[in-house]
C-alpha positions in Angstrom: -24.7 -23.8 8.8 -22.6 -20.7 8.2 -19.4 -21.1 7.6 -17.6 -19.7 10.7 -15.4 -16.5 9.9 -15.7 -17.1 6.0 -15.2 -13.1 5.6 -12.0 -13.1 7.3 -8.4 -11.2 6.4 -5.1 -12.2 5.9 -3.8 -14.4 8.7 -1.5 -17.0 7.7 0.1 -18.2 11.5 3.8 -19.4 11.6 1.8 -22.9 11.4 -0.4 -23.3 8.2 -2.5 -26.0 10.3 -3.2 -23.4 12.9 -4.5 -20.8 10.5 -4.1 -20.9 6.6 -6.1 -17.6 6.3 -5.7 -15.8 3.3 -6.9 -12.8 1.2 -5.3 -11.3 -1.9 -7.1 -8.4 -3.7 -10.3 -8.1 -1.3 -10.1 -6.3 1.7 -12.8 -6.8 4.9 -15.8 -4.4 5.4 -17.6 -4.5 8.6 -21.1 -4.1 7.5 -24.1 -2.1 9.7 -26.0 -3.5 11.9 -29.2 -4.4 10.4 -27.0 -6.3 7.1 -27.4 -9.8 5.9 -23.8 -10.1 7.3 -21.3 -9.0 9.9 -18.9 -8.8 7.2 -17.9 -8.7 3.6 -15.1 -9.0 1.5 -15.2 -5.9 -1.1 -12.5 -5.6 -4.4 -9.1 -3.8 -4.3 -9.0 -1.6 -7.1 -7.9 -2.3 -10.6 -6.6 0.4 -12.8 -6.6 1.6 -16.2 -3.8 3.4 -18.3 -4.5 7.4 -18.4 -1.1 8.7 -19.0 2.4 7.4 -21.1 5.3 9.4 -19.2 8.2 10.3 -21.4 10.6 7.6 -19.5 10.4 4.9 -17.5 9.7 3.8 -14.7 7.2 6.0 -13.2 9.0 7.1 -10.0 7.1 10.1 -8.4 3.9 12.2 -8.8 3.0 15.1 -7.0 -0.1 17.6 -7.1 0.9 20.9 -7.0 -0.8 23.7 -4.6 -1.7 25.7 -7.9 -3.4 22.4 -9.2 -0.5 21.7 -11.8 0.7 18.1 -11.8 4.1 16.8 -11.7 5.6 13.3 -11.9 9.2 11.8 -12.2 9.8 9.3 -15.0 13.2 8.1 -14.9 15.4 10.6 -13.8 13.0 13.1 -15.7 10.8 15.4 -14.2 7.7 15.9 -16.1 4.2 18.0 -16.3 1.3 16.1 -17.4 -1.9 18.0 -18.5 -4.8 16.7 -17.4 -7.2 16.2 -20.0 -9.7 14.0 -18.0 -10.1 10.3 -19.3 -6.5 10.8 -20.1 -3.1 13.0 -19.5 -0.6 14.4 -21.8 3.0 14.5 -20.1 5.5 16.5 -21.4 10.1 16.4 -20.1 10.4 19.7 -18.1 13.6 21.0 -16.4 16.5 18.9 -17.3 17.2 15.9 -15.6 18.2 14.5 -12.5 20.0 11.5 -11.0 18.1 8.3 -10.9 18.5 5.7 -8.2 16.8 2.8 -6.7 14.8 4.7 -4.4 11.6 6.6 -4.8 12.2 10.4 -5.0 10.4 12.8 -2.8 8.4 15.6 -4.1 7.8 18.8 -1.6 6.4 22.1 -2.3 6.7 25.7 -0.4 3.3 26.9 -1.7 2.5 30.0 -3.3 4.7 31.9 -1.3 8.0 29.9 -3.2 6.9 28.3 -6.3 9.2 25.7 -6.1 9.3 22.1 -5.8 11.9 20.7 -3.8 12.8 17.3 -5.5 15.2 14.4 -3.7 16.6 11.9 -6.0 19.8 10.1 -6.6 20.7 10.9 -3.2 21.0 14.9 -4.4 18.3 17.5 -3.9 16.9 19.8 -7.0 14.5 23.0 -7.0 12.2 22.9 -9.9 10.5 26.7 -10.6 7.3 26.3 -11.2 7.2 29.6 -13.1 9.9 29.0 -15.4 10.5 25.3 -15.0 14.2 25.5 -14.4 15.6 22.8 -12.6 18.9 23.4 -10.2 20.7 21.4 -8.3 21.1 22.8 -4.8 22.2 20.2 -2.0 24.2 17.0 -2.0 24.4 14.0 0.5 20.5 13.6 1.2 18.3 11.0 0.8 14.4 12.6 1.8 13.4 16.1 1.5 10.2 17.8 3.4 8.7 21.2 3.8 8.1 22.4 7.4 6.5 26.5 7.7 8.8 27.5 4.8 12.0 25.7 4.9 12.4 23.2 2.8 14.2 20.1 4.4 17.1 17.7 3.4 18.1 14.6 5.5 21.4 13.3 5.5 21.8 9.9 6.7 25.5 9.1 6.3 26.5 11.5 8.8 23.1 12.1 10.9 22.5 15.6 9.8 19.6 17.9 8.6 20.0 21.0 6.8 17.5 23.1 6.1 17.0 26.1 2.8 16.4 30.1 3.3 12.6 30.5 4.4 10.8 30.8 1.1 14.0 30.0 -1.0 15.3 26.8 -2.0 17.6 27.7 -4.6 19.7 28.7 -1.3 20.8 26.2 1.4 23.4 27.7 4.0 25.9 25.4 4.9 26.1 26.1 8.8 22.3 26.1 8.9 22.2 22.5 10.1 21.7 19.7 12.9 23.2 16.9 14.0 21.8 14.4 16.0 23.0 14.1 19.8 20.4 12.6 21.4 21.0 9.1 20.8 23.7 7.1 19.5 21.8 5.6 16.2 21.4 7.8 13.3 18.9 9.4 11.7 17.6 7.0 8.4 14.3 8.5 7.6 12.3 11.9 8.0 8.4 12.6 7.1 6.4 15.9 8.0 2.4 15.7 8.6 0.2 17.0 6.4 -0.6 20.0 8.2 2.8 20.8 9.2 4.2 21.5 12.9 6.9 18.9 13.1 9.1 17.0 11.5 9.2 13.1 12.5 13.3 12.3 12.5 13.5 8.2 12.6 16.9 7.3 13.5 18.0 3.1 13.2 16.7 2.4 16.9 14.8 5.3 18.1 12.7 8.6 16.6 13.2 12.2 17.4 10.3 15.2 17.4 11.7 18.4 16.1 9.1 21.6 15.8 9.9 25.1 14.4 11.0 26.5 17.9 12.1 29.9 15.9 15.5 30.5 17.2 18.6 31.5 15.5 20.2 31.1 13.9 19.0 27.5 13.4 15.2 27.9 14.0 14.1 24.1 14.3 14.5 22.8 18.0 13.5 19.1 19.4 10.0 18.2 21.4 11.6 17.5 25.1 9.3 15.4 26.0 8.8 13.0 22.7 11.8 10.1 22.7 10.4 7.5 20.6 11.8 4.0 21.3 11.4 2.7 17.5 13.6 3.9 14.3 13.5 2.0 11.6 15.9 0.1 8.9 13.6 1.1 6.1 13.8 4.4 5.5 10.9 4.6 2.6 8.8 2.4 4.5 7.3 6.0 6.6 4.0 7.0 5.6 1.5 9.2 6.8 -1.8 7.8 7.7 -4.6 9.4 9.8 -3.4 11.6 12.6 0.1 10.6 12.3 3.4 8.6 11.0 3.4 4.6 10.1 6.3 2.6 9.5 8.4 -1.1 9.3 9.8 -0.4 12.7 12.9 -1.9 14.6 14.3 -0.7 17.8 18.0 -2.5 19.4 15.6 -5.8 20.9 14.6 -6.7 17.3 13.2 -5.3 13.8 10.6 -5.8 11.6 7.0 -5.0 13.3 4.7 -2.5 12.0 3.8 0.7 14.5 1.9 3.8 14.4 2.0 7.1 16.2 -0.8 7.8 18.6 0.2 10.9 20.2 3.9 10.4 20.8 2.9 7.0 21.8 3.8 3.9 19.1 1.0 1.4 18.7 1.4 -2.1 17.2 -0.2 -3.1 14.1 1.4 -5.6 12.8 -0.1 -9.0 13.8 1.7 -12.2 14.6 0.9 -13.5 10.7 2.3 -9.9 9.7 5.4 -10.0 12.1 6.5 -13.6 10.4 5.7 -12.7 6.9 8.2 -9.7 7.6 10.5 -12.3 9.4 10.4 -14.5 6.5 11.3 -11.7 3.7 15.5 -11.2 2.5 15.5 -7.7 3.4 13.0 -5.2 4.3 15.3 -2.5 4.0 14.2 -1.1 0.7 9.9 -1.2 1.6 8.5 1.3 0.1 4.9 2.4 0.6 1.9 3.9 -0.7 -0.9 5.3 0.9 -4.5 6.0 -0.4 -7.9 6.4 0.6 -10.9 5.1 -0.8 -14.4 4.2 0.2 -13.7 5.8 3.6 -10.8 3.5 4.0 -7.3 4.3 4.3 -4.6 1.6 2.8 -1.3 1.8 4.2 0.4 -0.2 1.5 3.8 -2.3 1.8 5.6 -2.8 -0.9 9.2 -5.1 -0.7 11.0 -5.1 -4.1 13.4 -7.1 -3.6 11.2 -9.8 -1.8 8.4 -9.2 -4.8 5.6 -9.4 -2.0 2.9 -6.7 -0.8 0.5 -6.3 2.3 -1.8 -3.4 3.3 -2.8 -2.2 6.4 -7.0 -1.3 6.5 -6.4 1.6 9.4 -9.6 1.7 8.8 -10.9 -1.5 9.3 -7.9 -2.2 11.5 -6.9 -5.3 9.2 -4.3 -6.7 7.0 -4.9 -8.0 3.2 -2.5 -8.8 0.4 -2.1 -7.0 -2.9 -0.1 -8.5 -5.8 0.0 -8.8 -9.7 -0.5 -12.3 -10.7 2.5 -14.4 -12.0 1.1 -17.2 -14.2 4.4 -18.5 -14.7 5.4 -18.8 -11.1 1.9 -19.5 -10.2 2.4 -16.6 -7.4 1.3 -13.1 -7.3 4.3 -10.0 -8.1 4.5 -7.2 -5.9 1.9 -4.9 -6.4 2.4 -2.3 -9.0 1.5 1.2 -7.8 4.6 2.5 -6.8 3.3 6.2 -6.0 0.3 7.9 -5.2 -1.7 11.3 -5.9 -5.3 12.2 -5.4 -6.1 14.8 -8.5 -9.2 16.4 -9.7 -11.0 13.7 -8.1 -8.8 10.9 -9.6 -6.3 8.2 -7.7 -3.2 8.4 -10.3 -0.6 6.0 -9.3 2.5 5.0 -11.0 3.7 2.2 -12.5 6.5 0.1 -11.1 8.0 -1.1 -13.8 6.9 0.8 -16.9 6.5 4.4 -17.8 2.7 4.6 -17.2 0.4 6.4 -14.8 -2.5 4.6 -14.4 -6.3 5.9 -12.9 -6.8 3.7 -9.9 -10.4 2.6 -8.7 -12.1 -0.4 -7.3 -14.9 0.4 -10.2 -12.1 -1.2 -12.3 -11.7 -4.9 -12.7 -8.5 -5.5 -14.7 -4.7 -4.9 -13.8 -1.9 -3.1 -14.9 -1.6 -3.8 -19.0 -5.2 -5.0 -19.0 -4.3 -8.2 -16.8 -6.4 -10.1 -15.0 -7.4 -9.4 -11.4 -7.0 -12.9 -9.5 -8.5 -12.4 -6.0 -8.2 -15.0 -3.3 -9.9 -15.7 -0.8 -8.5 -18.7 1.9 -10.6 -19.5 4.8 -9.1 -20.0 8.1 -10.3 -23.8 8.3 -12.3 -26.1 10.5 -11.5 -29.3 12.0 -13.0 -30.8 15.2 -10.9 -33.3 17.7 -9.2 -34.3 14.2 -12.3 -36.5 13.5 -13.6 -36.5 9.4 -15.9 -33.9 8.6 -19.2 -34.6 6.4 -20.4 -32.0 4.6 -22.6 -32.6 1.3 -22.7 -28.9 0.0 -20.6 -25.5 0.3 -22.6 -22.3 -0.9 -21.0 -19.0 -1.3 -22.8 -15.9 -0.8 -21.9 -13.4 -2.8 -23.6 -10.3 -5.1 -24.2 -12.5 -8.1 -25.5 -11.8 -11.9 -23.2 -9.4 -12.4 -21.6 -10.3 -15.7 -20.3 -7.8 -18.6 -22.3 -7.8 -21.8 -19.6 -9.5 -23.5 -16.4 -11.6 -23.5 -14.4 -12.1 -20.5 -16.6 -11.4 -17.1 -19.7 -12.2 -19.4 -20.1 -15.7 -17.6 -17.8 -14.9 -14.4 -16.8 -18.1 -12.9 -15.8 -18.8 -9.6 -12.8 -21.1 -9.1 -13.1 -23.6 -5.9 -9.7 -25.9 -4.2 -10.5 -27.8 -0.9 -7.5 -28.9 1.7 -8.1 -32.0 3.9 -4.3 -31.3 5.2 -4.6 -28.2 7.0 -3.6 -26.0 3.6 -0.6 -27.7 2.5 -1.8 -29.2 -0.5 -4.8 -28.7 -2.2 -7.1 -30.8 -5.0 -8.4 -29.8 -8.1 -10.0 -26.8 -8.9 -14.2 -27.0 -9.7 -15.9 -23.3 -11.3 -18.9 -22.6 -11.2 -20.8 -19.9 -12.4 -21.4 -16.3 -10.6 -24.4 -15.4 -13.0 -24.6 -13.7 -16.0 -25.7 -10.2 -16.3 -29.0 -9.8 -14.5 -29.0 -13.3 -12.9 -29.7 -12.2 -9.4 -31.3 -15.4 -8.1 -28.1 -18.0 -9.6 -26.6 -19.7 -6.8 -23.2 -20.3 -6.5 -22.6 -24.0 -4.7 -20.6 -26.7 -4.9 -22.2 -30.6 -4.0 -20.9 -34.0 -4.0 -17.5 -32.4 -1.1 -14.8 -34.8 0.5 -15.2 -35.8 3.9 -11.5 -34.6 5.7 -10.4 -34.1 9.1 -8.7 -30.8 8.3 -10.5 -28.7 6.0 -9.6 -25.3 4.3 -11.3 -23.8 1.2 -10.1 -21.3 -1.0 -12.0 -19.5 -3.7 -10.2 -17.6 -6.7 -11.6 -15.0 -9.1 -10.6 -13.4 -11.6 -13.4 -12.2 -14.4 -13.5 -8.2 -14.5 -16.3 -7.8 -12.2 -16.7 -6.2 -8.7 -16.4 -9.2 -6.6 -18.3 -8.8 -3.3 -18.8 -11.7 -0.9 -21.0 -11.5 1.8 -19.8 -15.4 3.2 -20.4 -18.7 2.9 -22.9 -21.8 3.8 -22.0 -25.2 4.6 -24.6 -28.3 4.3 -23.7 -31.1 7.0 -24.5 -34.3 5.4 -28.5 -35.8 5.6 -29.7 -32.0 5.8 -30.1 -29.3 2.7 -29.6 -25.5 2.2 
């Protein structure tokens, strides 16, 4: 029989014997339909090193309109040369303050030549001609670029101020708002892609503000959009398809997932997602990272402090978890990447914790320092009226005989723990193998299985490999697969 829902995403309920689901470094791909299968489970990507910044950690990185690329080690801002399998970085400008908090990178194009750059809760132009860095504006926490201002947002006292047109090495002190709309204050800001507006989060609620072109302030709020989520997270806003995403929270409660259709918030956060969230210390320093590969785009959620991750397939329209593995605390770290840029058809992200940018891609199967890759994969679970279950055989269905020539991944091994309590607690684990190289017919199956009332199944990887898994078989006793 086929295991029901085998190829499943992350869905752990408030209840582990209600649903145990989990999945760790695999995400879900609905497959055609004329496949084997309705669904697979395809990697996450891996990464290897490309680029040693000169300072640590890697904060920021940013690809330039004129193609030059910039990233923020430290409180250093850097260039790195791109010199394909690898980079070159070299200190440019001076330095800046360093904080806790990503910086924010913006440019004003060819027609400026500067890059606006947020940190340490001041804002600095870096010349792109000359590489001089200034200090121009205090008291801001996010900058942005909006049809040639650049943009500084002031939480502490609700304000945004905004440069000369084509200028940020000037910033006129009465060119400014302050929010009046509603009571809470603006926490977080984020402009499309293509421009037009600037998304103003405040703690409860969101404003809409468009380049109305009056003076002398030009920027003027969208009437008709009144958003009734802010958020308590300020680097939790993102950009995803057609509009904003974000750890949301309005004055009836906090920590739910929306997006923006229209001027209309959606929910994506699940009921697994919402008590994960619930569950976390804080949420208020999430940070995310957004990235598309595959035709998928990952809205990912990292919480520092917490030292957890999820991503959001918008794709897909499903949640998975990302996450270094901790072999000392037997639990998987938050996930590394910190920041994102697509360049010269590379994903460089940067490293959390050390100085490196790294060249993401599912093509690669180890982690950050040449780590293992654990995935899991945790079925939802059967039971039926709480009577034992036979079953003789488990088979899992998966793109075998792909092992390396040699050393690790040459005999990749496929690691099997079965609950008979729901997911509580699970027995020991029993590997088999996936194939070695060019063993397309090995099948991977377990015999000789527990009878239980409750059974979940969870299947771990790790071998450098790109681990696809098409599902699963189960053999009720007296009959064969």
């Amino acid at each position: 029989m086929i295991y029901p829902g085998f190829c499943g995403s992350y869905a752990s309920s408030q209840s582990r014997i209600a649903n145990a689901e989990d999945l760790v470094n695999w995400y879900v791909q609905t497959l055609t339909v004329n496949s084997k299968a309705e669904k697979a489970l395809y990697p996450t990507p891996g990464v290897v090193d490309w680029c040693q910044l000169p300072g640590t950690p890697a904060r920021g990185i940013f690809l330039d309109p004129t193609g030059r690329i910039f990233a923020i080690a430290g409180g250093t801002p850097c260039e790195i040369t791109d010199n394909g399998s690898s980079g070159a970085a070299v200190a440019v400008g001076g330095v800046m303050v360093q904080d806790a908090n990503p910086p924010t990178i913006d440019s004003n194009g060819d027609g400026g030549g500067q890059l606006f750059i947020v940190s340490g809760n001041k804002g600095y132009i870096l010349d792109v001609a000359t590489l001089v860095l200034t200090e121009v504006v205090t008291n801001v926490l996010i900058g942005a670029f909006l049809d040639t201002f650049f943009l500084a947002l002031d939480p502490a006292s609700s304000t945004l101020k905004i440069s000369d047109s084509n200028n940020g090495l000037t910033w006129d002190p009465t060119q400014f708002a302050q929010r009046s709309s509603a009571s809470d204050r603006w926490a977080s800001m984020i402009v499309g892609p293509g421009g037009g507006e600037v998304y103003l989060f405040g703690t409860a609620t969101t404003d809409i503000w468009f380049n109305k072109g009056t003076a002398p302030f030009p920027l003027a709020p969208v009437q008709s959009a009144k958003i009734k989520y802010g958020t308590g997270a300020p680097f939790s806003v993102g950009w995803i398809g057609n509009g904003p995403i974000w750890l949301a929270q309005n004055k009836n409660g906090a920590r739910t997932v929306q997006k923006l259709r229209g001027y209309d918030p959606v929910k994506v956060s699940t009921e697994p997602i919402d008590t994960f969230l619930a569950g976390l210390p804080t949420v208020a320093d999430a940070e995310n990272v957004v990235y598309e590969e595959e035709g998928h785009e990952f809205y990912a959620l990292n919480f520092p402090t917490a030292n957890k991750s999820i991503v959001w397939d918008d794709t897909e329209g499903e949640w998975h978890r990302a996450g270094v593995w901790n072999s000392l605390a037997t639990d998987y770290d938050v996930w590394h990447p910190r920041c994102h840029a697509y360049v010269n058809n590379k994903h460089l992200v940067g490293d959390r914790a050390t100085g490196m940018i790294h060249r993401m891609s599912n093509t690669f199967g180890l982690d950050a320092g040449g780590r293992p890759l654990r995935r899991l994969r945790q079925a939802a679970g059967l039971q039926r009226e709480r009577k034992r279950l036979f079953f003789s055989a488990l088979e899992l269905y998966l793109e075998v005989g792909l092992g390396v020539a040699t050393g690790q991944g040459s005999d990749p091994q496929v690691m099997l723990r079965t609950s008979g309590d729901g997911g509580k607690t699970f027995g020991s684990i029993r590997s088999r193998s996936a194939g070695r190289r060019g063993k397309y017919n090995k099948r991977v199956r377990w015999n000789n299985l527990s009878a239980v009332r409750d059974r979940v199944d969870q299947i771990v990887v790790s071998d450098p490999i790109p681990w696809r898994i098409l599902g699963a078989f189960l053999e009720p006793r007296g009959s064969s697969i």
